[in-house]
N, C-alpha and C positions, 0 to 999 in steps of 0.2 A: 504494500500500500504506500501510495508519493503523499508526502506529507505538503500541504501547499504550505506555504510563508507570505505572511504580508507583504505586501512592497513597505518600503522606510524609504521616509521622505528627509534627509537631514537640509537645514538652510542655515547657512551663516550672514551673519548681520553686525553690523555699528553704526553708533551714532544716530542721533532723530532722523536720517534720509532713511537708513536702516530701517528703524522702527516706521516708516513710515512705508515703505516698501512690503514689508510685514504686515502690516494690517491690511494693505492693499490684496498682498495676496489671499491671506487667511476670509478675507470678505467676500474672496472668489470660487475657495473652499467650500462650500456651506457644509458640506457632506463628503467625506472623502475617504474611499475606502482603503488606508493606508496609515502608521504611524506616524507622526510625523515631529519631529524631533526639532529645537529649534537653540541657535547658542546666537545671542544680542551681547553686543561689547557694551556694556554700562559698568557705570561708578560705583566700585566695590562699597562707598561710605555712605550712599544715603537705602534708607529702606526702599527695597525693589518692589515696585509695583505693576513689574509687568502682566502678569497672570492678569489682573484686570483689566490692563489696558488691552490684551489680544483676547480674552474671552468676549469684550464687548465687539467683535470684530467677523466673529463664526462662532457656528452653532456647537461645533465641538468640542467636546471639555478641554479644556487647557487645565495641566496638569503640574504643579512643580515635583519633577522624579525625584524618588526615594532610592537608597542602596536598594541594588536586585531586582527591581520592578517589573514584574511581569508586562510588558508594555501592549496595546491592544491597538488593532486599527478602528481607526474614527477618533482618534485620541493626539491631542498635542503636548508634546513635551518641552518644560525649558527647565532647566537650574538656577540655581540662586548665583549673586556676581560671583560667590568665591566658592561655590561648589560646581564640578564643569560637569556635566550630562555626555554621556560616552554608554557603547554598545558593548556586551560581554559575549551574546551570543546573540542567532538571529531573533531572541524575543525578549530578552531581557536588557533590562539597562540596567546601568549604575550612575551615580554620582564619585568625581575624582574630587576629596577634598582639597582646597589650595589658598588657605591661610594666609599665608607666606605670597604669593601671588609667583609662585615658579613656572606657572607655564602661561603668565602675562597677557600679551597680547597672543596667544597662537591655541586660543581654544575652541577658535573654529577648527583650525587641524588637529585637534584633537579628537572632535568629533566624528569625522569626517575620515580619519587613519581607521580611529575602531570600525566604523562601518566599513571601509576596505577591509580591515581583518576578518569580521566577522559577521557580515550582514549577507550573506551569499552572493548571488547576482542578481535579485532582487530591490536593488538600492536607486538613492538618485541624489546626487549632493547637489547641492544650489548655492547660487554666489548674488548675496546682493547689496544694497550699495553698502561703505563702509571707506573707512582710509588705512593706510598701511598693505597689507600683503597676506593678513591672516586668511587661512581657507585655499592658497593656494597652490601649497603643498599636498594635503588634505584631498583637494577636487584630481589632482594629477594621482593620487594612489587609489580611489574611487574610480578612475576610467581605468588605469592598468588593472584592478579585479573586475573590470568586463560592468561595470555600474553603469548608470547615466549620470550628466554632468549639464548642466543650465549655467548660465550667466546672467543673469541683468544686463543691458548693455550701458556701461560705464556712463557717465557723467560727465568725467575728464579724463583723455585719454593715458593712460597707463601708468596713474599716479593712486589708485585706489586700489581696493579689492578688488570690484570685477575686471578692472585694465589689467591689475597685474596675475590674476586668474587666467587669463587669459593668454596672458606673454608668458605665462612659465615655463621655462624651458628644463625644469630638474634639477637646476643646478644651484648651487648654497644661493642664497642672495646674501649671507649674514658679510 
């Protein structure tokens, strides 16, 4: 017997064009038969209130994930600023705790690696607006395990997230 698996939906984001990009799509959403996992660059110091700001946006529950979570399609997932949302297996998630802020600005790639590890070829990473580079390590290890891969089309060219999404050629940028 073939066990089917959800599709997982992962999107990275920063900054208000981010969150605004977000709501735009999750509005598009209303009903989506697929996980969908979500990591927004905000300020680890004020109390997060995203869960509300995306619940009021679609109809599907937005969820702040817990260690181990059996994750479910129809269901939106985000983590808190200092805890990152990452894939363990194809159904489960975790929370990375990061205190410390040690994987900074790069946890959209964080999300986005687990689901290359472990999300089968059932996946789909997404790049939308944001500045710096996060996710695009991430989006390139998602199309090498056979996933799908979206971009937003940038804002300014090859100075943000989606531009440099886009230009990544594998190679360090550090």
């Amino acid at each position: 017997m073939q066990t089917h698996f959800p599709w997982t939906v992962a999107i990275g984001a920063s900054g208000g064009d981010g969150l605004q990009d977000l709501r735009d799509l999750l509005h598009e959403w209303s009903d989506l038969d697929a996980v969908v996992m979500i990591v927004l660059h905000r300020t680890w110091t004020a109390m997060s209130q995203l869960r509300q700001v995306l619940q009021r946006c679609t109809c599907m529950p937005v969820v702040i994930a817990e260690e181990d979570e059996r994750l479910r399609p129809g269901h939106v997932y985000i983590g808190e600023p200092a805890s990152h949302l990452t894939l363990i297996s194809r159904t489960v998630g975790t929370v990375v705790s990061d205190p410390f802020r040690m994987h900074g600005n790069r946890t959209v790639d964080l999300l986005f690696n687990s689901l290359a590890e472990n999300g089968g070829m059932r996946i789909i990473g997404v790049v939308l607006a944001g500045s710096l580079d996060d996710g695009s390590r991430g989006l390139a290890a998602i199309n090498k395990a056979g996933g799908l891969t979206m971009v937003v089309t940038p804002s300014k060219p090859f100075v943000d997230m989606p531009g440099n999404a886009i230009t990544y050629d594998g190679q360090s940028t550090s």
